[in-house]
DSSP file (Angstrom, degrees, kcal/mol; ACC not computed):
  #  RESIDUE AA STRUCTURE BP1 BP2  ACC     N-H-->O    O-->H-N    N-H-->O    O-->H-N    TCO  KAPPA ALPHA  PHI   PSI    X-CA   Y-CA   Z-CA
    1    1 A X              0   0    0      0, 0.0     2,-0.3     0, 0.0     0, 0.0   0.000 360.0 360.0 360.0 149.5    0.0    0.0    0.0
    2    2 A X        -     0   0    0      1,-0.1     2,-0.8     0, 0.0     0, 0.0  -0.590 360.0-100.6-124.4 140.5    1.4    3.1   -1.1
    3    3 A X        -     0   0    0     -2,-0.3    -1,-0.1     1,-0.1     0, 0.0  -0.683  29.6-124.2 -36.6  77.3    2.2    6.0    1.5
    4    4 A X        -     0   0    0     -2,-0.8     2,-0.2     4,-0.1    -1,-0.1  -0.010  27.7-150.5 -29.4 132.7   -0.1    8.8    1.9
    5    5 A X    >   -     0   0    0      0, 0.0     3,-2.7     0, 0.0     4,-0.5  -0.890  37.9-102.1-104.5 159.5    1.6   12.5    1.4
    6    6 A X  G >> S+     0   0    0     -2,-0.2     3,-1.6     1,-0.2     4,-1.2   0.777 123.6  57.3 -24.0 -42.1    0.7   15.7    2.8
    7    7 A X  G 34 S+     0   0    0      1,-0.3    -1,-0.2     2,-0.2     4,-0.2   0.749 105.4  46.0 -83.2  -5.2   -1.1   16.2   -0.9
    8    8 A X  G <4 S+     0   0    0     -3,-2.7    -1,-0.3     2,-0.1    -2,-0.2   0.360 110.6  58.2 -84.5  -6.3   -3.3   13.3   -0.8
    9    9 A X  T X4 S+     0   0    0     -3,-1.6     3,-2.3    -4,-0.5    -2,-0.2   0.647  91.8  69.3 -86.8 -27.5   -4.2   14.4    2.8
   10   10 A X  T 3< S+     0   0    0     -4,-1.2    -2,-0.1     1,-0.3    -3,-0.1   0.711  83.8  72.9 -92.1 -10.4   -5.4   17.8    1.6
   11   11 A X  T 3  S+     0   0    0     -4,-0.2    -1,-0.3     2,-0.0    -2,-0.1   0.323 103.0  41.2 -52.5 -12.0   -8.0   16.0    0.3
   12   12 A X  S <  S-     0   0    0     -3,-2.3     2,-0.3     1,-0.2    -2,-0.1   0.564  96.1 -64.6 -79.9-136.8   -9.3   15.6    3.6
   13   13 A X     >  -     0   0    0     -4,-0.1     4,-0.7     1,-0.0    -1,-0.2  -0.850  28.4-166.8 -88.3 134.6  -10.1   16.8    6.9
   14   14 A X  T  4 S+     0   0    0     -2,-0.3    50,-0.1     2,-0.2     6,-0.0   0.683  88.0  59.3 -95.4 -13.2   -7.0   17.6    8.8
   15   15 A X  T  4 S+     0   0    0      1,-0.2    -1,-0.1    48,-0.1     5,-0.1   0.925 119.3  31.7 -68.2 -30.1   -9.1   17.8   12.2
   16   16 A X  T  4 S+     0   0    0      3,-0.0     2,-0.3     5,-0.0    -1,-0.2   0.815  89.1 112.9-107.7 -45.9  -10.1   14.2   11.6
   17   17 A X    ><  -     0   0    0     -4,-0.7     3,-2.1     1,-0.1    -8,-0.0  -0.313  62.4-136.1 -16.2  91.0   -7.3   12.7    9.9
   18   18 A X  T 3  S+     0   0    0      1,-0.3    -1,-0.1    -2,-0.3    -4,-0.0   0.751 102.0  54.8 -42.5 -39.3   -5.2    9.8   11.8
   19   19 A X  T 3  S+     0   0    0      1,-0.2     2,-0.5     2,-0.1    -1,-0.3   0.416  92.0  73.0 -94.6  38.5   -1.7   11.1   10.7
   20   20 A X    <   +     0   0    0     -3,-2.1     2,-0.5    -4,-0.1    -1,-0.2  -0.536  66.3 174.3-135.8  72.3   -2.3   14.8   12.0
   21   21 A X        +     0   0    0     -2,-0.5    -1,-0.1     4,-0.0    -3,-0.1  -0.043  21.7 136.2 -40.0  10.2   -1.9   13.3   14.9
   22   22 A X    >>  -     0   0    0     -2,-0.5     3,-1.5     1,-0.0     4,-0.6   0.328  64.3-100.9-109.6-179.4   -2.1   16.8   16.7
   23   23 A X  G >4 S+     0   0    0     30,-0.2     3,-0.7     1,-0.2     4,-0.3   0.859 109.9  73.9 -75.3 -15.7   -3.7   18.4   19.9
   24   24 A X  G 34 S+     0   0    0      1,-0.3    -1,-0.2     2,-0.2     8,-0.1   0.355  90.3  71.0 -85.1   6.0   -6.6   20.2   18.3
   25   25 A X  G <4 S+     0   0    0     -3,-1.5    -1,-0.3     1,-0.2    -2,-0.1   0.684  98.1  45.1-103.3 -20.3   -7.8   16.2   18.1
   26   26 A X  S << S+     0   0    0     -3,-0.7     2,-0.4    -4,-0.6    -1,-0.2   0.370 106.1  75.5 -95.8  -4.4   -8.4   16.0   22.0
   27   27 A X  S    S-     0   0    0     -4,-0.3     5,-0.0     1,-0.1    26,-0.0  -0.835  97.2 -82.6-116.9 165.9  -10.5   19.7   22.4
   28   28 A X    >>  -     0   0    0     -2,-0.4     3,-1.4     1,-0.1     4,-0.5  -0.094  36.3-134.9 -60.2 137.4  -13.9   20.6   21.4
   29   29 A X  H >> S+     0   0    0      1,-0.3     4,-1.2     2,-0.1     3,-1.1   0.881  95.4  80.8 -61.8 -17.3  -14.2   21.4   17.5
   30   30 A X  H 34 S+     0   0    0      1,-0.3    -1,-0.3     2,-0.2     5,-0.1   0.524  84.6  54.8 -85.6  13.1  -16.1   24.2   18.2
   31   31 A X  H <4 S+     0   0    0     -3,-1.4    -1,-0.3     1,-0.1    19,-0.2   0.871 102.7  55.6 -85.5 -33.0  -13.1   26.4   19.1
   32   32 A X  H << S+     0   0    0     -3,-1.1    44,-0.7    -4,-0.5     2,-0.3   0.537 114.3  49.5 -94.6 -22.7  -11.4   25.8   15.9
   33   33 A X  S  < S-     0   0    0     -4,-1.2     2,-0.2    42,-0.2    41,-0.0  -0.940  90.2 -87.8-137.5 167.4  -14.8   27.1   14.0
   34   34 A X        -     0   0    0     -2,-0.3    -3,-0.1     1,-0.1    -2,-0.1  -0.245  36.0-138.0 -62.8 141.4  -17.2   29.9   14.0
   35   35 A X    >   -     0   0    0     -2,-0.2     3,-0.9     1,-0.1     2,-0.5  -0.295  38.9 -80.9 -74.1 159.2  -20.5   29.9   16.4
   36   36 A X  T 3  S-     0   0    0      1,-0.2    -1,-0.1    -2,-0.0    -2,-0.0  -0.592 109.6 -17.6 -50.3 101.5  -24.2   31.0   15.3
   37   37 A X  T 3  S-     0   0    0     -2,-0.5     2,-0.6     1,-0.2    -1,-0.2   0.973  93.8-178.7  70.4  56.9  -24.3   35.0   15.5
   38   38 A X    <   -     0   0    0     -3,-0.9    -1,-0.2     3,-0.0     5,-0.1  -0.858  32.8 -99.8-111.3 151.7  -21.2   35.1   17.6
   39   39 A X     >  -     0   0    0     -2,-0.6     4,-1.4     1,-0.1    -4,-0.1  -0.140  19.1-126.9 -47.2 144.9  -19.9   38.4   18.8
   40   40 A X  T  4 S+     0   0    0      2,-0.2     4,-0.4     3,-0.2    -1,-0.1   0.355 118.9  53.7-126.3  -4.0  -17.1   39.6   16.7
   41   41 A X  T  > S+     0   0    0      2,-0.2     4,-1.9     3,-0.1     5,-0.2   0.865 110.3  48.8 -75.2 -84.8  -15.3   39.9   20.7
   42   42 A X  H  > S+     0   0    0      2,-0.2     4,-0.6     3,-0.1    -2,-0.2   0.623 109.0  51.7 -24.2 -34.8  -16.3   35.9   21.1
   43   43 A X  H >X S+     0   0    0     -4,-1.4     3,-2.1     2,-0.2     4,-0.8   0.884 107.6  51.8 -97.7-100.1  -14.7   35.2   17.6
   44   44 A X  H >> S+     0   0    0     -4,-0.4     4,-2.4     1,-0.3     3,-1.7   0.468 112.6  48.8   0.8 -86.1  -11.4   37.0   18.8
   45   45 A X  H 3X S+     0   0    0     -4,-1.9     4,-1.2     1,-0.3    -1,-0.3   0.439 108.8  48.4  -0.5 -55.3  -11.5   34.7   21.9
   46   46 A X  H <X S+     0   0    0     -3,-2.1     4,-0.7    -4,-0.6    -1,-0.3   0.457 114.3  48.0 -90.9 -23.2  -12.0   31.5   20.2
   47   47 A X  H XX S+     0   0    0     -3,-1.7     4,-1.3    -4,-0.8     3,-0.5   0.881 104.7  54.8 -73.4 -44.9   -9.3   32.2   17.8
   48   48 A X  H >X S+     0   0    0     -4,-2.4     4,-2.7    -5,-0.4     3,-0.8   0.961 115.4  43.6 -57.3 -56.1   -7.0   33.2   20.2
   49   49 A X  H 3< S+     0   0    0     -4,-1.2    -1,-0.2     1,-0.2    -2,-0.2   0.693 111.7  49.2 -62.7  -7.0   -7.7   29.8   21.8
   50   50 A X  H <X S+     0   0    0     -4,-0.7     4,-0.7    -3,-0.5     3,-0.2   0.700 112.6  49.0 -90.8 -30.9   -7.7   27.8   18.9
   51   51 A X  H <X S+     0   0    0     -4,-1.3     4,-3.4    -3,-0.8     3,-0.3   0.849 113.1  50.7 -60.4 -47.0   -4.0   29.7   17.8
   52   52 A X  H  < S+     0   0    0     -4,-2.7    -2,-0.1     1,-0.2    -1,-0.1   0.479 112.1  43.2 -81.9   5.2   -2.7   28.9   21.5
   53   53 A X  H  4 S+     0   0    0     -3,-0.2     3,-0.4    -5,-0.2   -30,-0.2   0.714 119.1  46.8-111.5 -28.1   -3.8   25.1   21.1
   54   54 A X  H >< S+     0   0    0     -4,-0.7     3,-3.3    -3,-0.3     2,-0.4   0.929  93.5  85.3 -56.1 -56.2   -2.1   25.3   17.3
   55   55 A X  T 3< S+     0   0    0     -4,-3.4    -1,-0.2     1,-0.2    -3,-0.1   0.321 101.8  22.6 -34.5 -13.7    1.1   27.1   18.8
   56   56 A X  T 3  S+     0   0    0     -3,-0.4    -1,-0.2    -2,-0.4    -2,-0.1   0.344  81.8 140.0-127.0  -5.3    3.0   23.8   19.7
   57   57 A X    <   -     0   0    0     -3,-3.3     4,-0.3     1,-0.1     3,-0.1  -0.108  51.1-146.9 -62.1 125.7    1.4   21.3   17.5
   58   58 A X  S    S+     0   0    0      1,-0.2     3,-0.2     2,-0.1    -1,-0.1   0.896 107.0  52.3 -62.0 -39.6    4.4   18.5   15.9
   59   59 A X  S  > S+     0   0    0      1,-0.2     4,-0.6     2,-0.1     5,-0.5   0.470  72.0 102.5-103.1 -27.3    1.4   19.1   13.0
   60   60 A X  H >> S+     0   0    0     -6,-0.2     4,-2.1     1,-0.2     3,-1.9   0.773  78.1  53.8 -53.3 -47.0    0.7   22.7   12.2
   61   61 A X  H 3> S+     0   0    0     -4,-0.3     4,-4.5    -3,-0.2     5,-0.2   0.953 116.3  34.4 -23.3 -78.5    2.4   23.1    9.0
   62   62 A X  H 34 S+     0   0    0      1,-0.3    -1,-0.2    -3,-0.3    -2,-0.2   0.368 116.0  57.1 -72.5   9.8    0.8   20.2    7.0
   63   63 A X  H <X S+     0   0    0     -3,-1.9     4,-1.1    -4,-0.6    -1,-0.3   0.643 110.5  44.0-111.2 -29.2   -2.2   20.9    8.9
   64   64 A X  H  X>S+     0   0    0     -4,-2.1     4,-1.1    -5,-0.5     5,-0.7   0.902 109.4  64.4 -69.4 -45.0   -2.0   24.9    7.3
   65   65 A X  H >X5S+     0   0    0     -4,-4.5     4,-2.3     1,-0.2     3,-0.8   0.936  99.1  42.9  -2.9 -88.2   -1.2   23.4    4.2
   66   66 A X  H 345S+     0   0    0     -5,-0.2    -1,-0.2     1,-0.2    -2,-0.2   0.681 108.4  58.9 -78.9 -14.8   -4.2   21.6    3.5
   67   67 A X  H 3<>S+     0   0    0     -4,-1.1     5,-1.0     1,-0.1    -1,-0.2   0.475 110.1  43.9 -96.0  14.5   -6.3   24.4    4.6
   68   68 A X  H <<5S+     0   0    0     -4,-1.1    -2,-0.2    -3,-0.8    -3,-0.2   0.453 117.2  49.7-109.5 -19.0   -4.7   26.6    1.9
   69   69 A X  T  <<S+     0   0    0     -4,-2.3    -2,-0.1    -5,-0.7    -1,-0.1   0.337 108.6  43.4 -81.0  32.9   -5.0   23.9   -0.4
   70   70 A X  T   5S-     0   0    0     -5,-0.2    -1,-0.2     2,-0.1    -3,-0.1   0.487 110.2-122.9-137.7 -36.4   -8.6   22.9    0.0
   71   71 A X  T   5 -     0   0    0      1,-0.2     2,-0.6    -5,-0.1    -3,-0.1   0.867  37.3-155.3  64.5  49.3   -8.9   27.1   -0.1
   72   72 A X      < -     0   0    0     -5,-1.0    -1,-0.2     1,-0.1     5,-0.1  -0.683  12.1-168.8 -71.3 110.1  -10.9   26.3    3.8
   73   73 A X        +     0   0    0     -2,-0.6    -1,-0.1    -3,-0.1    12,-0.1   0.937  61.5  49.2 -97.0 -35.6  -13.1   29.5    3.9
   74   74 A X  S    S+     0   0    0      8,-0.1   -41,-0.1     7,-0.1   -42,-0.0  -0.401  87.8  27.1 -86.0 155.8  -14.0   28.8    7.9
   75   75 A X  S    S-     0   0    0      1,-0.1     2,-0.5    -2,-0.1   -42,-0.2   0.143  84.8 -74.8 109.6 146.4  -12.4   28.0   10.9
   76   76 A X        -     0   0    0    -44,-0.7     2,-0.5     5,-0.2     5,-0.2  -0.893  57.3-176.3 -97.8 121.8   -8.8   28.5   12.5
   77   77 A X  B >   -A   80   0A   0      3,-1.8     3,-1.5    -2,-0.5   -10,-0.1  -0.951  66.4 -18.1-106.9 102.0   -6.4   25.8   10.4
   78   78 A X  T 3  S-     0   0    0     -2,-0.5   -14,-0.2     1,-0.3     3,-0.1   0.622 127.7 -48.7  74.3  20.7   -3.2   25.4   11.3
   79   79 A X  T 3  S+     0   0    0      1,-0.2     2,-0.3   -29,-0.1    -1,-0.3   0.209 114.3 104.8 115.3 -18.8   -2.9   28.6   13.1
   80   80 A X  B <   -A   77   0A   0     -3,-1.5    -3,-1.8     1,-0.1    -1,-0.2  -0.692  61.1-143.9-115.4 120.5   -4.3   30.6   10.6
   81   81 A X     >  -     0   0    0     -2,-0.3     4,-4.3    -5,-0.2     5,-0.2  -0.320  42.8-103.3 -68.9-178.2   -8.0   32.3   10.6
   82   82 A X  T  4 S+     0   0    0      2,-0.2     4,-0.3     1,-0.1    -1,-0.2   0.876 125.6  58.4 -72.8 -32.1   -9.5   32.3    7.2
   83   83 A X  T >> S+     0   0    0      2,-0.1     3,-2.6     3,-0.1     4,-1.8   0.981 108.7  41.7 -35.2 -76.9   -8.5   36.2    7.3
   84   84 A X  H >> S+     0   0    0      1,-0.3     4,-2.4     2,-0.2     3,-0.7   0.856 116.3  48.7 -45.7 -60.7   -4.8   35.4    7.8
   85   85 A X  H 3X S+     0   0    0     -4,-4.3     4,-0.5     1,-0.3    -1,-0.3   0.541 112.2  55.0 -84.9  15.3   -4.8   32.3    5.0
   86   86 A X  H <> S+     0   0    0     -3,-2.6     4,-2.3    -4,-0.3    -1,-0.3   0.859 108.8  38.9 -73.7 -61.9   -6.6   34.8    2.8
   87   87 A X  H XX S+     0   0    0     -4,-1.8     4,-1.7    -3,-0.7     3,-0.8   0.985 119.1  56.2 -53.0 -58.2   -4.0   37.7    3.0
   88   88 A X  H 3X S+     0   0    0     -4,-2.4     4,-1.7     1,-0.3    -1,-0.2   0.902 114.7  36.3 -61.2 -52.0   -1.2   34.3    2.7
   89   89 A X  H 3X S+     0   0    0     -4,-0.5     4,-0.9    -5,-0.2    -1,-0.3   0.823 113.7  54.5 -88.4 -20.1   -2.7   32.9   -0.6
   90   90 A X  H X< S+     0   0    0     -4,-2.3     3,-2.3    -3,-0.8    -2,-0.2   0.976 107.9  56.4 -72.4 -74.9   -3.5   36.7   -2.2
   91   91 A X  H 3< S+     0   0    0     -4,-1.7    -2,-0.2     1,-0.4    -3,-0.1   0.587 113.6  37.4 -34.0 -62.7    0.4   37.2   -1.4
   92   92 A X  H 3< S+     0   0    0     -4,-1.7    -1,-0.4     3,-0.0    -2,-0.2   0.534  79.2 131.7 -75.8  -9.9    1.2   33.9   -3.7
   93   93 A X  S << S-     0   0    0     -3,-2.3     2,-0.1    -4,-0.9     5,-0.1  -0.146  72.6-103.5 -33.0 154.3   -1.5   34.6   -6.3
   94   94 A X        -     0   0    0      1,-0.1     2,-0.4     3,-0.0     3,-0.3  -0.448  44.4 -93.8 -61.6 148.3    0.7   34.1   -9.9
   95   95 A X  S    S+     0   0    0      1,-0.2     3,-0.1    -2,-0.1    -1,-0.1  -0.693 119.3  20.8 -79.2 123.1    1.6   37.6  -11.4
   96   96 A X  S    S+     0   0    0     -2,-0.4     2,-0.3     1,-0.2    -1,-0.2  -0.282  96.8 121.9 115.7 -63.7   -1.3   38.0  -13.9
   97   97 A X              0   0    0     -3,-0.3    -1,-0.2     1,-0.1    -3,-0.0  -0.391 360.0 360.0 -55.6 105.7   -3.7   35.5  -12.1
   98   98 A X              0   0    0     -2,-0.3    -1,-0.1    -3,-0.1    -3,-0.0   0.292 360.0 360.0-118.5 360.0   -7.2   36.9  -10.9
């Protein structure tokens, strides 16, 4: 059976994936995404805990990865809100590319 890589992963979940092995797989999901008509205070909050649970993770790279490959519009991925891996992938756009 042939090895999975990162780019056959991105094809996935990373929260749910066996080899992203990571911490965000022992806390509640709901930190990692947004709530129903939450306060824009609350959302601050829940990102900040969802960054501080990212911050140490053996995983976070390949787990940021796949949520700029997948183009994951919710949800803190790999450290990154959907702001931040917005700005990161407008940065890399191709010169030309719209």
């Amino acid at each position: 059976m042939k090895a999975q890589t990162v780019a056959d992963i991105a094809r996935t979940d990373a929260l749910s994936h066996p080899r992203f092995d990571g911490p965000c797989r022992t806390v509640a999901r709901d930190v990692f995404a947004p709530g129903t008509h939450e306060s824009a205070a609350t959302a601050r909050e829940r990102e900040e805990a969802a960054k501080a649970v990212c911050g140490g993770c053996q995983v976070r790279l390949p787990c940021r990865r796949q949520a700029l490959a997948e183009r994951v519009l919710d949800g803190v991925r790999g450290g990154l809100t959907p702001e931040e891996r917005h700005v990161l992938l407008a940065r890399t756009r191709p010169v030309g590319a719209f």
